[in-house]
N, C-alpha and C positions, 0 to 999 in steps of 0.2 A: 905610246903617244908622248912626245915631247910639246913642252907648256910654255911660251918665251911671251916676257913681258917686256915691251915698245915704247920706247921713251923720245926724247925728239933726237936725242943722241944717233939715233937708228938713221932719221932722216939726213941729218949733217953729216954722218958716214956718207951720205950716198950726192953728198953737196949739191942739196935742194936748200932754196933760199927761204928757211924757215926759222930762223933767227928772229926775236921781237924786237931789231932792229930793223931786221928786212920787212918787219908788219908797219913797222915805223915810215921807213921810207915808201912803203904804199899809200899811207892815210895822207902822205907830201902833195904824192902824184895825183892821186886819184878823189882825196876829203879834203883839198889845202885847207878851207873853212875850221875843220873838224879839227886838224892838224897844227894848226895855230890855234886855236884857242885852248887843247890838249897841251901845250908846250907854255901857255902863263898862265893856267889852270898847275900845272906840275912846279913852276917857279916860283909858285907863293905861297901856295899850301901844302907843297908835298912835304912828308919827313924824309925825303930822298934827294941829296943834293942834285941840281938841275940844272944845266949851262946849256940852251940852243944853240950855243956858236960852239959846243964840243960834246958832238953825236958822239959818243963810243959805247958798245954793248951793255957793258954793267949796269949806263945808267938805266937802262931797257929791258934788262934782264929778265925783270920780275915783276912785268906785265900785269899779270893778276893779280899780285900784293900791291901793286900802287893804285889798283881799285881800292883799299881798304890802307892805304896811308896816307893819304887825304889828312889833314891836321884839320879834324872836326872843331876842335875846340877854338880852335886859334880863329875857323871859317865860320864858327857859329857867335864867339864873343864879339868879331870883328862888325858883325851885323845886330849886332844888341843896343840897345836903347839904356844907356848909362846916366841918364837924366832923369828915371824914374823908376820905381821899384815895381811899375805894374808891367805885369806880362797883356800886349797884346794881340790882336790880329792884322796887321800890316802889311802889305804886298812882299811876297819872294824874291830876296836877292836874285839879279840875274844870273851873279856865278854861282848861287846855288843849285840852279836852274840846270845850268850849262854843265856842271857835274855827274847831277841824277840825269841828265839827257843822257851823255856819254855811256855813263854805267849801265844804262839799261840800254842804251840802242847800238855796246859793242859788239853783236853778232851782226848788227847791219852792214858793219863796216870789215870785220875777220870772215865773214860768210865769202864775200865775194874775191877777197884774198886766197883764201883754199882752196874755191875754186878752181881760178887764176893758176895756182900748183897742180892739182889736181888734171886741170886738162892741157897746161902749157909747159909745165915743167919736170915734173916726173917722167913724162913718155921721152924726153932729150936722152935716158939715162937707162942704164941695164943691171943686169945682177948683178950683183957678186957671186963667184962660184963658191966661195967659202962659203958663204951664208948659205947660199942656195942647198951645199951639202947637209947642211944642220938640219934642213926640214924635213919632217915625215908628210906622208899623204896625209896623217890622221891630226896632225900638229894643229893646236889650236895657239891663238894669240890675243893677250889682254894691251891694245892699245892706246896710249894715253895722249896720242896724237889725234889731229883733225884729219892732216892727209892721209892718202889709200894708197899709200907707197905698196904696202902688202899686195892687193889686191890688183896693181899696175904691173908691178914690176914683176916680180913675185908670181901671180896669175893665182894668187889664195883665193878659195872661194870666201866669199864675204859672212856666208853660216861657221865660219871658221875666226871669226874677228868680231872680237870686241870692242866697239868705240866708245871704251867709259864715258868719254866727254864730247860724244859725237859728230859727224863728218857731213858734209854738204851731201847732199840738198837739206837732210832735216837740221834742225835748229842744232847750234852747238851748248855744250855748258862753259859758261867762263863767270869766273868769280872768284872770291878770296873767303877765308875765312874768318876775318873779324866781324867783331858786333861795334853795336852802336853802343858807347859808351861814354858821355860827353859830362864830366863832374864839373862843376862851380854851386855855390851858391844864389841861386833863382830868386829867393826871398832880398836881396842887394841890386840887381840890375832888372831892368824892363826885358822880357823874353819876345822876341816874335814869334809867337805862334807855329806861324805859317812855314817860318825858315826853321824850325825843329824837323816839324812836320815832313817838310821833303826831304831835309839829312836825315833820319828815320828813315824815309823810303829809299834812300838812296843805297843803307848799310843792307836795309831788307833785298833787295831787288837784287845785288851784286854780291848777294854773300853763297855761299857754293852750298846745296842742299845736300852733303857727304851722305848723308845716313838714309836719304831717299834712292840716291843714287845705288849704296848696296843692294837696300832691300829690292829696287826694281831689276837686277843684274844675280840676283843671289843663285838662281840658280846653276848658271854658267860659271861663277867663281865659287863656288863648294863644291864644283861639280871638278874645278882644277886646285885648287888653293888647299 
């Protein structure tokens, strides 16, 4: 039995538009809402330098790290009450709002993108005979893609694929691995409550549950790993 692990590299070999530019230019067409307010949400707070007027891959790269590079501190002092040393409870910034929206409702928006591959763009496309020779009948595969490139193209049975991070119809996992870590001194400025409270949930909600994800997967990766 031969054991290959699937990375998007796999996909871009077979030139499917799976680039988190090409997720990019979806949320344009299909979320303009979502898609502009994502583009001066990323030019004020991100620690990722950001220009709308110069799309190019890198700045996109790394999709699920700019859920978790958000300049917490910068988005959490910038809504602080510096005229008084009391923490209150205040109504929620609305770009803190627009943030924790994003983080937690980007399966709403990558769900129907996969799809969209899944049933529009992977069938345009055929095997490779090389690749095709590498597989056994009994070949199992740890996938760390969304699309069913495997199971399209390929014709792998699906009991034969792992979608560590899951594939349409069910829910996908996206997320980063930072925490919520936001230092100043609390006891000098007035805190709003409220806007802690949702950066807190924002880090919670988009942080990648790694260690759950083994445990529910464990025995199909001990069974190859």
């Amino acid at each position: 039995m031969r054991f290959f692990i699937v990375g998007n590299g796999f996909d871009l070999y077979h030139r499917l538009p799976t680039k988190y530019i090409d997720f990019i230019h979806f949320l344009e067409k299909d979320f303009p809402d979502v898609y502009v307010g994502l583009c001066n949400l990323m030019m004020k707070y991100s620690l990722t330098h950001f220009d709308r007027n110069i799309v190019e891959d890198n700045y996109w790269s790394e999709f699920e790290e700019m859920l978790g590079s958000i300049e917490v501190l910068e988005l959490a002092e910038e809504h602080r009450d510096w005229s008084t040393t009391r923490d209150y409870s205040g109504k929620p910034n609305s770009e803190i709002l627009k943030m924790l929206e994003f983080g937690v409702k980007s399966n709403l928006y990558i769900l129907p993108w996969m799809k969209n591959i899944n049933k529009k763009e992977i069938p345009k496309h055929e095997k490779n005979k090389k690749i095709e020779a590498l597989i056994q009948k009994d070949s199992e595969f740890l996938n760390f893609n969304y699309s069913q490139t495997l199971e399209i193209i390929y014709n792998i049975d699906v009991t034969k694929v792992l979608h560590i991070h899951g594939t349409p119809p069910r829910k996908l996992i996206i997320g980063h691995s930072e925490g919520y870590n936001v230092q100043g001194d609390s006891e000098e400025i007035g805190i709003n409550l409220m806007n802690e409270e949702y950066i807190k949930k924002y880090f919670t909600r988009t942080r990648k549950k790694t260690r759950s994800i083994i445990q529910k997967n464990n025995i199909f990766l001990a069974k190859n790993i």
